[in-house]
C-alpha positions in Angstrom: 98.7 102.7 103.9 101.9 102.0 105.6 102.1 100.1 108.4 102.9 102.6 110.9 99.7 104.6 109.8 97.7 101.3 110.7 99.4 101.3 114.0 98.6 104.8 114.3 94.9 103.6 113.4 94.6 101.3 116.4 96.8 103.5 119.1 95.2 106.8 117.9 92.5 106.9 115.3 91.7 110.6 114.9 96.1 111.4 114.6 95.9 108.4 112.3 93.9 110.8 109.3 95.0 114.2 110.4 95.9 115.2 107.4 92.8 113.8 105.5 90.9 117.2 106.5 89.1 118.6 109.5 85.9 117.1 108.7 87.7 113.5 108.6 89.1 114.4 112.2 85.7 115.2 113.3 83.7 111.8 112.2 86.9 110.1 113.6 87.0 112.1 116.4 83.1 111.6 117.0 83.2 107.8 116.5 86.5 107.2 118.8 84.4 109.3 121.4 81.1 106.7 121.2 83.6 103.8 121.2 87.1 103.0 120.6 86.4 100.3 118.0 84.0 102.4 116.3 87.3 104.9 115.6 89.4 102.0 114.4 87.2 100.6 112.0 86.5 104.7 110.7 89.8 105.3 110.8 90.7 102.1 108.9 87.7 103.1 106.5 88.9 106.6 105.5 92.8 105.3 104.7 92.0 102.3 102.7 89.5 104.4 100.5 92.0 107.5 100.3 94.0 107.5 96.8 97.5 108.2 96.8 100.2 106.2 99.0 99.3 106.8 102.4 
C-alpha cells in the first residue's frame, strides 16, 4: 500500500479500494455510510490483506 492509497483511505474510503471489486465498494461503501471510521478501518482492512503492491 502506498502512501497515497492510505491517504486515499482516510479522505475517501470507498475510492480508496475501487479497484478491489464491486462487492469491496459495497462493504466499504456500507460501513463509511454507518460511520466514517467504520470505512477507514474497512478500507485499511481490505488493502493491507490484498496481495500484490497496492
Amino acid at each position: 500500500m502506498t502512501i497515497w492509497r492510505g491517504v486515499l483511505c482516510v479522505l475517501l474510503p470507498p475510492l480508496a479500494v475501487w479497484d478491489k471489486g464491486c462487492g469491496t465498494v459495497l462493504i466499504v461503501l456500507v460501513l463509511t455510510l454507518l460511520g466514517w471510521v467504520p470505512g477507514i478501518i474497512g478500507a485499511l482492512v481490505v488493502l493491507t490483506r490484498s496481495p500484490g503492491p497496492n
